[in-house]
C-alpha positions in Angstrom: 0.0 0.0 0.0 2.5 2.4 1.2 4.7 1.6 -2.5 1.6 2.4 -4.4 0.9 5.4 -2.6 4.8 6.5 -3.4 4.5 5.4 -6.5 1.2 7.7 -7.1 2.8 10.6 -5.5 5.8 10.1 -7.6 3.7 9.5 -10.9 1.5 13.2 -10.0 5.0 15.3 -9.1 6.4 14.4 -12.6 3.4 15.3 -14.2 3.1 18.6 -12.3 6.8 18.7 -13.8 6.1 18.3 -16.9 3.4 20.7 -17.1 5.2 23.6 -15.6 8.2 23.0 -18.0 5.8 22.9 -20.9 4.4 26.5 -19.9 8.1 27.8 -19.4 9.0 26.7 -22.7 6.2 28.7 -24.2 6.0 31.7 -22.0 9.9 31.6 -22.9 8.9 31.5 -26.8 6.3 34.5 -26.1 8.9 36.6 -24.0 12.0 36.1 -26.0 10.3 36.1 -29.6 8.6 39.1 -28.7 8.1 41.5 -31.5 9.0 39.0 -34.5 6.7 37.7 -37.1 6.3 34.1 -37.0 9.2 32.0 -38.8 7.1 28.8 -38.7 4.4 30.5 -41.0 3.5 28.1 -43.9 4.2 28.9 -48.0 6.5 32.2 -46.4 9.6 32.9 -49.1 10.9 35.5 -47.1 11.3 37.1 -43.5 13.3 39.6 -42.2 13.8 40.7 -39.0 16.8 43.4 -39.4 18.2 42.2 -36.5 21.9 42.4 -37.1 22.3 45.9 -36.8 25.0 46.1 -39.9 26.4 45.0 -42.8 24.8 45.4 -46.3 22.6 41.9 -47.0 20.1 41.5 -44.1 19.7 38.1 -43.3 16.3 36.2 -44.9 15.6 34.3 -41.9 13.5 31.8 -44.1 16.5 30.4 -46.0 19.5 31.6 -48.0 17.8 34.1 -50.1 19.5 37.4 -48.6 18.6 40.9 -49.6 21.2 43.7 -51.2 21.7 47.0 -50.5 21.4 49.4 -52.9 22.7 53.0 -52.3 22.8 53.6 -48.3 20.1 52.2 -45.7 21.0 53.0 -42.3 20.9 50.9 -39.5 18.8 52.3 -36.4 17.4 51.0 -33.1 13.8 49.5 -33.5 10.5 48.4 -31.7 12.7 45.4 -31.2 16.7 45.3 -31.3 18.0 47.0 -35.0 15.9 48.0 -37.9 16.7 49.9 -41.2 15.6 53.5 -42.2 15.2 54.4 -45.3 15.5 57.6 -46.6 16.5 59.9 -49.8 16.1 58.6 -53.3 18.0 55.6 -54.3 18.3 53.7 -51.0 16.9 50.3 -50.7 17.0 46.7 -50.1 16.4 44.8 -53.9 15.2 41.1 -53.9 15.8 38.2 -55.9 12.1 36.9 -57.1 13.1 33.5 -56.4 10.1 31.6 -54.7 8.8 35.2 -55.2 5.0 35.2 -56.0 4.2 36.0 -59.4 1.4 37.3 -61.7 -2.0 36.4 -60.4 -1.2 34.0 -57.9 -2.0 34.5 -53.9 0.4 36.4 -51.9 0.9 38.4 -48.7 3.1 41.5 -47.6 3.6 41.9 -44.0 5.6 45.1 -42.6 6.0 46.8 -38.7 6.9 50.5 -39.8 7.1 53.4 -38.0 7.0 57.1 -39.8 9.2 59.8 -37.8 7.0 62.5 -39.6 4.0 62.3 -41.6 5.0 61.3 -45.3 5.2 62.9 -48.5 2.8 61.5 -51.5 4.7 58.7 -52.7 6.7 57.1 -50.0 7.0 53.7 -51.0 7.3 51.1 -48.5 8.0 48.5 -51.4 7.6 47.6 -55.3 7.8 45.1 -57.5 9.6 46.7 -60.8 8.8 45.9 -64.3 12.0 47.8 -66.6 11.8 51.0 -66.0 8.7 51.2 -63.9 7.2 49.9 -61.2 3.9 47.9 -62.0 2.9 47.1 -58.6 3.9 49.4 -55.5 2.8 50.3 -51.7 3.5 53.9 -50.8 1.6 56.9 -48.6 -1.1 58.5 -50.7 -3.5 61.9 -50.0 -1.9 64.3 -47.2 -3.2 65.2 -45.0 -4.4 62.7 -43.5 -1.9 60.1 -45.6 -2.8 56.7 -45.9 -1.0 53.5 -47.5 -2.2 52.4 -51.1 -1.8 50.3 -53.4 -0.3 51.7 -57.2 -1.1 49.4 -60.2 0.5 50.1 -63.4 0.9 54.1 -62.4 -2.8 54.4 -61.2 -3.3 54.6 -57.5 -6.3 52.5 -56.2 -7.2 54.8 -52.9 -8.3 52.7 -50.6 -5.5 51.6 -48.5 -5.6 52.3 -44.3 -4.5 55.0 -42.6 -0.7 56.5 -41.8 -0.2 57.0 -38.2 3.3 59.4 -37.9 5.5 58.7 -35.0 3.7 55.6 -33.9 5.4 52.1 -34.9 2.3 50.7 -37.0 1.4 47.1 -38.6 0.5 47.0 -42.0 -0.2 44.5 -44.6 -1.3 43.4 -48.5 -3.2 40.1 -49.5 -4.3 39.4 -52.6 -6.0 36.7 -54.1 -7.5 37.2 -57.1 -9.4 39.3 -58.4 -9.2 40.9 -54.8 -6.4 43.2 -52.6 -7.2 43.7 -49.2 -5.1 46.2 -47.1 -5.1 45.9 -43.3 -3.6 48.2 -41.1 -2.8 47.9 -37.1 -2.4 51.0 -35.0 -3.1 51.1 -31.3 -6.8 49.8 -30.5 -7.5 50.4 -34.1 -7.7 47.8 -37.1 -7.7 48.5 -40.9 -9.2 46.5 -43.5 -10.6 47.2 -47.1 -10.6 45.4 -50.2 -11.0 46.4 -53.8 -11.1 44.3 -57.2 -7.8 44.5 -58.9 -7.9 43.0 -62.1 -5.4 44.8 -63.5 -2.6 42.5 -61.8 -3.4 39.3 -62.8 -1.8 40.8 -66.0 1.7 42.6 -64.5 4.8 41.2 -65.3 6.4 41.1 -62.3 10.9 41.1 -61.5 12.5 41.5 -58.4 11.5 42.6 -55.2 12.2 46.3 -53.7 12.0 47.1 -50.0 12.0 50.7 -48.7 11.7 52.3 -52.4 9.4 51.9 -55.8 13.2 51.2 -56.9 12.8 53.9 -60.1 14.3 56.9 -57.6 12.9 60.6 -57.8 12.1 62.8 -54.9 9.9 60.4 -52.9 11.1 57.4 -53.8 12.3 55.9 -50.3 9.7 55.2 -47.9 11.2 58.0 -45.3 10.2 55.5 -42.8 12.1 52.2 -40.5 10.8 49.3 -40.8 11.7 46.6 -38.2 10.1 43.8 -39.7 9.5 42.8 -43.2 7.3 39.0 -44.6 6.0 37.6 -47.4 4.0 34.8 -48.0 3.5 32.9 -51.0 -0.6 32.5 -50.4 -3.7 34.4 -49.1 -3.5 34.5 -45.3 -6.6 34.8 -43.6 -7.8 38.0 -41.9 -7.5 36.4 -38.0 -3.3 35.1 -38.9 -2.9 38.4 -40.9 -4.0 40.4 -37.9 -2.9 38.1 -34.9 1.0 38.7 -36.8 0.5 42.2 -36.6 -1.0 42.6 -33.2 1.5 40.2 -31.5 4.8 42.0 -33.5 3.1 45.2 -31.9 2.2 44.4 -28.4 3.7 41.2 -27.8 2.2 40.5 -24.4 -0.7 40.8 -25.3 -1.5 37.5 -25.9 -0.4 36.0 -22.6 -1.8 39.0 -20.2 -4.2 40.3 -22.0 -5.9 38.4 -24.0 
């Protein structure tokens, strides 16, 4: 009797155990991840987190697939360790567009950006160049207020979410055709709006520019850090779209406030 009774009391402690290690391995995940979109998110080509703080080819956390400097993004301090600013003309980080999605197929864009001031029309947080243009782009649009949109072709769409200045902010692009949706995160509030874009199932589409439209001119650069930077070769849902953007934002959120 008085072995079974060890042997139960034994049996419950290492279950206790196991329990409590299981919850410090993910409150460790929550704490020390804090601020990074997820790396374990399906069909993703490319994620960076601009954590190393220098060199010229930030460091595609999804495989081997660097980016390239082109002119001179600056390293800064971000929401979360280092993040790049962008600024001036020619100053951006190009792409390959291998595993890049292409034409009409699905894809997502997921960036944490913060705006010192508020931007100039233009702006570009990123473009996909075609030659000598740029036939699909995200940049600041109106003024004031600004607000991201999406340009298709050289014909802005207006209907993109708003541009909080001086206030790190979560944005993102899905598009499944015929349909772009923007959705943007900014304290308690959250963005979304959608608009048929037919037009794109038609670009040719190269490489892939961050922080520019990658053709120069006054407003080229985004005039903006950005601290995070994802894209995912299919059409997340709203819920993962905005649970990514919340969580790089207010990373404890999930575990004290949920």
């Amino acid at each position: 009797m008085e072995l079974n009774l060890e042997l139960g009391w034994i049996f419950a402690v290492a279950i206790n155990m196991k329990i409590i290690f299981l919850f410090c391995i993910a409150f460790y995940a929550q704490v020390c991840f804090a601020g990074q979109f997820n790396s374990r998110t399906s069909s993703m080509s490319y994620l960076f987190h601009f954590n190393e703080n220098s060199g010229t080819a930030p460091r595609n956390a999804r495989n081997q697939n660097n980016g390239t400097f082109t002119g001179t993004p600056v390293w800064v301090s971000g929401l979360y360790r280092s993040a790049l600013s962008f600024t001036g003309t020619d100053n951006y980080v190009s792409l390959t567009n291998a595993d890049m999605p292409q034409g009409n197929n699905a894809r997502t864009y997921l960036f944490l950006v913060l705006y010192a001031a508020a931007p100039t029309a233009g702006n570009y947080l990123m473009a996909v160049p075609n030659g000598g243009g740029s036939n699909l782009t995200i940049g600041a649009l109106g003024g004031p207020p600004f607000y991201l949109d999406v340009n298709l072709n050289g014909a802005w769409q207006a209907y993109g979410g708003p541009i909080t200045a001086k206030r790190w902010m979560g944005a993102a692009f899905r598009y499944e055709a015929p349909i772009g949706t923007f959705f943007v995160v900014s304290g308690t509030t959250t963005f979304i709006s959608s608009k048929d874009l037919t037009s794109l199932t038609t670009a040719s589409q190269g490489s892939f520019v961050i922080g520019n439209n990658g053709d120069g001119g006054a407003t080229a650069s985004c005039g903006c850090t950005m601290d995070e930077v994802m894209i995912v070769n299919r059409a997340m849902s709203d819920a993962e779209i905005i649970s990514h953007l919340r969580n790089a934002l207010y990373p404890t959120a999930s575990i004290f406030n949920p």
